[in-house]
C-alpha positions in Angstrom: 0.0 0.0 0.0 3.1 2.5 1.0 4.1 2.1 -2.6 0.7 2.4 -4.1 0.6 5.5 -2.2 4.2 6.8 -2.8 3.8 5.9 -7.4 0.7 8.1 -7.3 2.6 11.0 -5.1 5.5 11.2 -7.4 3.1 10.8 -10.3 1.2 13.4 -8.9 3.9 15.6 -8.6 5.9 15.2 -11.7 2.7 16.0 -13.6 1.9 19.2 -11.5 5.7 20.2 -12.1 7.6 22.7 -10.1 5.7 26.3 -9.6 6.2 29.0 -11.8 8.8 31.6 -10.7 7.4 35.0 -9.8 8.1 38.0 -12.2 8.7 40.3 -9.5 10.9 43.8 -9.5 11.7 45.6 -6.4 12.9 49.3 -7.1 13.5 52.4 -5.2 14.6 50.0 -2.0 15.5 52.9 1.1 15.5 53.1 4.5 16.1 56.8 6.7 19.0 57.1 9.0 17.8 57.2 12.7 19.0 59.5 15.3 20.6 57.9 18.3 18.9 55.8 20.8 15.6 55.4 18.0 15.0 51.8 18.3 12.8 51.5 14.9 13.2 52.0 11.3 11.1 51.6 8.5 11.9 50.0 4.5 10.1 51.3 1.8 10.5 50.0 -2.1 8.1 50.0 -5.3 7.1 46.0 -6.1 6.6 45.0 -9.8 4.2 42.6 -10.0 4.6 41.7 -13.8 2.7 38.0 -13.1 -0.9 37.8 -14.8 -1.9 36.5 -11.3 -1.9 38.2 -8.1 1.1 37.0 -5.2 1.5 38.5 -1.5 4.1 39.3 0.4 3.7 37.6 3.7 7.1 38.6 5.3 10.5 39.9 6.0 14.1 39.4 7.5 16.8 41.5 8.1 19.5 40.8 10.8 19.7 44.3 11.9 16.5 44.1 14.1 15.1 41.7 16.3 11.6 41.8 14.6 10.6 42.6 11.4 7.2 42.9 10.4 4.8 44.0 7.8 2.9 47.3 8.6 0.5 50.0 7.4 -1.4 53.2 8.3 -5.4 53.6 9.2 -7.1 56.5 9.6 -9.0 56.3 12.9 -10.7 59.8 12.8 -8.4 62.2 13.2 -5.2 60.2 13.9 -3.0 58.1 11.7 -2.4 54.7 13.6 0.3 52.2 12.4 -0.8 49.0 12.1 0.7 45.2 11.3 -0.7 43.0 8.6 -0.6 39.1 8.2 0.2 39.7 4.6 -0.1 42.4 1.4 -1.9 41.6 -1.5 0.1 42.2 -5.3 -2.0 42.5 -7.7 -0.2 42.4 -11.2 1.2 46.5 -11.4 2.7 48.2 -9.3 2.4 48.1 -4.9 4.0 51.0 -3.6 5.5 50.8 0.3 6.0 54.5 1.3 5.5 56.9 4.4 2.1 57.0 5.1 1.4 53.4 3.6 2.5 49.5 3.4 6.1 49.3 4.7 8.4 47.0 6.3 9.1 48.2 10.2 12.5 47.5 11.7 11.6 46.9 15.0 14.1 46.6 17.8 17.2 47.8 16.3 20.5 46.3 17.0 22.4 49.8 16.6 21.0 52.7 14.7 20.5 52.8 10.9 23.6 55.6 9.7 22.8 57.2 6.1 25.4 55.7 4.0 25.2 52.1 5.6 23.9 49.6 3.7 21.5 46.0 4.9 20.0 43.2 3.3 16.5 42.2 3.6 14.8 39.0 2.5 11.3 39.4 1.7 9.1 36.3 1.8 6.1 35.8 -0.7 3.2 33.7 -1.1 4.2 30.0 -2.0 7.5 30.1 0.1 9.4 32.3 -2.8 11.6 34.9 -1.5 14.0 37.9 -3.0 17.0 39.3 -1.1 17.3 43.0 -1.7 20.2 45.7 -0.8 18.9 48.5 1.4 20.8 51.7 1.1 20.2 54.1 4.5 19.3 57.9 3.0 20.3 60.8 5.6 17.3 62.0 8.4 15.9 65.1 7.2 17.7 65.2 3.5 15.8 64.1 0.3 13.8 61.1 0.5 14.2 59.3 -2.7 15.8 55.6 -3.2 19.6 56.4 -5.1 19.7 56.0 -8.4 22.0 52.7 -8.2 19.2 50.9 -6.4 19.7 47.3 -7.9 16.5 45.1 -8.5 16.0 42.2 -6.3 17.2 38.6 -6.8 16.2 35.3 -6.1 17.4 34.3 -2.8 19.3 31.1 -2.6 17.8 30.3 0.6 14.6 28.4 1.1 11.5 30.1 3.1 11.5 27.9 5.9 12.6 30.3 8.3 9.3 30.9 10.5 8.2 34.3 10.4 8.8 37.3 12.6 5.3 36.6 13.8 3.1 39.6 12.4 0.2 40.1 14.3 -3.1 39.6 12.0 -5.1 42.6 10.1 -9.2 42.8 11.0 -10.9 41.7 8.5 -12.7 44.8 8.0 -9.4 47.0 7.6 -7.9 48.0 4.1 -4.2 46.4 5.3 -4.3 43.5 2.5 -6.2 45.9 -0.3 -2.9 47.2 -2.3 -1.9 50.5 -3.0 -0.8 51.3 -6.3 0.8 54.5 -8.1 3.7 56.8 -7.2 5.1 56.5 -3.9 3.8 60.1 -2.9 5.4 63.2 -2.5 9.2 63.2 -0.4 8.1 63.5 3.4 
């Protein structure tokens, strides 16, 4: 019976063949410099979803925090809350991560992010595929725009099975999973 069960399993499998890669470019990667004793930072990038189907990022990793997490803003009346999110959705186009949006939050900092410095952060996607992208620190209080040599992202070599930073979950009823899409905003 084992092998019964293993013949249709690797039958199975060699007919569903391996997943299709994800068409994904990652531009405009930055982080801002934070003053001394600030224990948080924040990534933002543009993602390229150039797939016909929608993908999600579902996670992050960098080794200069202890926890890094997926996060967006909510309007609650009057005041601007951050908030964590399981996942974002990517629909094919164009997600933009920027102040006042999706981002990725640095949270416990193992030293303060200097402009000039440069990390890497592995982003995690539906289906357990993940890119490894250069983040270049941009000076507090100067421009905010991503340098001009901002590579694209590449596959990482590494397999998702790290667990997660543990995100805490998005209600339902919030817009944290709905994608925003179009320029990244004005420089704040």
């Amino acid at each position: 019976m084992r092998i019964l069960v293993g013949c249709v399993l690797g039958l199975f499998t060699a007919c569903a063949g391996a997943p299709e890669k994800l068409d994904l470019d990652i531009t405009g990667v930055r982080a801002r410099a934070t003053p001394p004793g600030v224990r948080n930072g924040a990534v933002f990038f543009d993602l390229d979803n150039r797939n016909d189907r929608a993908t999600a990022l579902t996670g992050a990793r960098a080794s200069v925090a202890e926890t890094v997490e997926l996060h967006t803003h909510l309007h609650e009346g009057t005041v601007m809350r951050m908030r964590p999110v399981e996942e974002v959705a990517l629909p094919p186009g164009t997600t933009a991560f920027a102040p006042g949006g999706f981002h990725v939050m640095l949270i416990g900092l193992h030293e303060p992010l200097r402009a000039g410095a440069r990390f890497s952060l592995e982003l995690r996607f539906r289906g357990g595929e993940t890119r490894t992208v250069e983040v270049p620190v941009v000076a507090l209080g100067g421009p905010f725009q991503a340098p001009a040599s901002t590579p694209s992202s590449a596959p990482s070599s590494s397999p998702a099975s790290a667990p997660s930073s543990s995100p805490a979950s998005a209600p339902s009823s919030s817009p944290a999973s709905a994608p925003s899409s179009g320029p990244a905003g004005p420089a704040r």
